[in-house]
C-alpha positions as CSV (number, residue, x, y, z in Angstrom):
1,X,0.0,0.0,0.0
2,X,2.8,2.3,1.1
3,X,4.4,1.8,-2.9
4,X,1.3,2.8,-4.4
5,X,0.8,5.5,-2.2
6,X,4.7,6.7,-2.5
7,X,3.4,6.8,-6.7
8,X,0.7,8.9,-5.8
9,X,2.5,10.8,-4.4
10,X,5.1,10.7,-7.0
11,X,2.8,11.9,-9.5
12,X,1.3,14.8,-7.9
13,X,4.4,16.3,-7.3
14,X,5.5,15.7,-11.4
15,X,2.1,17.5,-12.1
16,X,3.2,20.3,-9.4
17,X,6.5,20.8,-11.2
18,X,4.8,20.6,-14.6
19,X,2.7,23.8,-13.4
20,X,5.0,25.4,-11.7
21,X,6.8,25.1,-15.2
22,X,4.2,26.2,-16.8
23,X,3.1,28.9,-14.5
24,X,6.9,30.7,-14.8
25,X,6.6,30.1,-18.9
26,X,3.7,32.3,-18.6
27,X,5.5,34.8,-16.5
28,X,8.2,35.2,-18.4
29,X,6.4,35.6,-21.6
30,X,4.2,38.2,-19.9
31,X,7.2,40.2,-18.7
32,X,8.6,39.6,-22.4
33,X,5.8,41.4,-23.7
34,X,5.9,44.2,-21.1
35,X,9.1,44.9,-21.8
36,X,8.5,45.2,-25.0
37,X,5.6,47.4,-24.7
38,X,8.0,49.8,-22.4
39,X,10.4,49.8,-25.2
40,X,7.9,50.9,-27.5
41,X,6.8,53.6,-25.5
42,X,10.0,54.7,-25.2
43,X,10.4,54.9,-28.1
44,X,7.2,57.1,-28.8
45,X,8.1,59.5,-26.2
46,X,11.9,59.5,-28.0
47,X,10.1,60.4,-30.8
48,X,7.3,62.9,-29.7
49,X,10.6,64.6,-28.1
50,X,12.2,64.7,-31.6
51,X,8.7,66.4,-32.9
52,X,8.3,69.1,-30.2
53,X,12.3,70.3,-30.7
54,X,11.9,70.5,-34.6
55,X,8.1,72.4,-33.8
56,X,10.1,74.6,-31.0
57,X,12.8,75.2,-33.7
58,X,10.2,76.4,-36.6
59,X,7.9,78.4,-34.1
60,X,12.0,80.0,-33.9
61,X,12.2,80.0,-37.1
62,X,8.8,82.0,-37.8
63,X,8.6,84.4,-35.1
64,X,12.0,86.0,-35.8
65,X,11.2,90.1,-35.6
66,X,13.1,90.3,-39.2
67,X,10.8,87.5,-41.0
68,X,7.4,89.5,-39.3
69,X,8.9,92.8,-40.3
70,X,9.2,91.7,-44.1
71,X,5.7,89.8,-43.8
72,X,4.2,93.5,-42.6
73,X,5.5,95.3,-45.3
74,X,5.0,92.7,-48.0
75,X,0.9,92.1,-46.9
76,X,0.9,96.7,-45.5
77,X,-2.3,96.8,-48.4
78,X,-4.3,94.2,-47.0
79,X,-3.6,94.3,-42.8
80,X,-3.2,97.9,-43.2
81,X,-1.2,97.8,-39.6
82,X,0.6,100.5,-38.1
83,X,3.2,100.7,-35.6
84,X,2.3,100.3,-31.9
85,X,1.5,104.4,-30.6
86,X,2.9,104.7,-26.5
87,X,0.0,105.7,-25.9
88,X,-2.0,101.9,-26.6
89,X,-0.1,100.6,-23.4
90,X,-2.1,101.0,-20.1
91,X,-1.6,100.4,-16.2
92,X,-3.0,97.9,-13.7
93,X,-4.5,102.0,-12.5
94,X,-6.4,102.3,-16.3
95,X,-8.6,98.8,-15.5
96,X,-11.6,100.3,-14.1
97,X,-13.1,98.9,-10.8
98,X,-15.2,95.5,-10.4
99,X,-18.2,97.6,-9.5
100,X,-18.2,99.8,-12.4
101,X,-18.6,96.9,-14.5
102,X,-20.6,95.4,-12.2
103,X,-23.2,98.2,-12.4
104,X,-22.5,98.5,-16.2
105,X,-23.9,95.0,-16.3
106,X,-27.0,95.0,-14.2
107,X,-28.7,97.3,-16.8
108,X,-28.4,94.7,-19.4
109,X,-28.9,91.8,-17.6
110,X,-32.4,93.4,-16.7
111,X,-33.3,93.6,-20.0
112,X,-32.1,90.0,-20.6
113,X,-34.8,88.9,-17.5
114,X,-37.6,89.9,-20.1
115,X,-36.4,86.9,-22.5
116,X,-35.8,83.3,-21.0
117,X,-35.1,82.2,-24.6
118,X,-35.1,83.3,-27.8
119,X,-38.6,82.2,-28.3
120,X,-40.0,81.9,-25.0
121,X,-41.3,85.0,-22.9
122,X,-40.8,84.7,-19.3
123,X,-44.1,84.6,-17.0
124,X,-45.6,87.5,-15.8
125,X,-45.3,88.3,-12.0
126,X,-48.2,87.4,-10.1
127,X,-49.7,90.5,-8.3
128,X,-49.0,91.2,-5.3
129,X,-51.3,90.1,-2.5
130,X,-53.0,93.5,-1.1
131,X,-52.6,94.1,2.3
132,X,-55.9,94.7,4.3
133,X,-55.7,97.9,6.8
């Protein structure tokens, strides 16, 4: 009894090692395949890195004051720009106050209360309930 159960035994410890075999062929294929996906991506970022040098290197290229200078006088008839006047530049002081504005836009936003939407009139107000003396 002890022989058979010694084969027993035996051959559930050759199935162990045959999944434990296959169990690390599996890992190591899937870490394979991971490094390959890093490697890839690597590369995409190597290459997205290449792309924003060569677009830094053009927006360079086309923003140079001499290239927008002969652009201006070669396109003067259509943009019909002029040189920037001193007087165009203003101070944090020159931005008027939050309440200015504020007031500037309560006037139209009472007119904008008349309209809910473009095709829909807004309610009128129920009257007010009149007090008895």
């Amino acid at each position: 009894m002890s022989d058979v159960m010694s084969r027993i035994v035996n051959l559930l410890l050759v199935c162990l090692m045959v999944l434990a075999a296959a169990a690390v062929y599996d890992m190591k294929y899937e870490a394979e395949a991971a490094a390959e996906r890093v490697s890839a991506l690597e590369r995409d970022v190597a290459a997205e890195q290449e792309r924003i040098s060569l677009l830094k290197a053009t927006w360079a290229a086309l923003t140079r004051p001499e290239r927008l200078q002969e652009l201006v006088t070669r396109h003067q008839d259509t943009l019909h720009l002029q040189p920037m006047d001193p007087s165009q530049l203003a101070t944090i002081a020159d931005i008027p106050d939050a309440s200015i504005i504020a007031g500037a836009g309560a006037e139209a936003s009472q007119k904008d209360d008349e309209i809910v939407t473009g095709s829909v009139r807004r309610a009128p107000e129920p009257p007010e309930p009149e007090v008895e003396d």
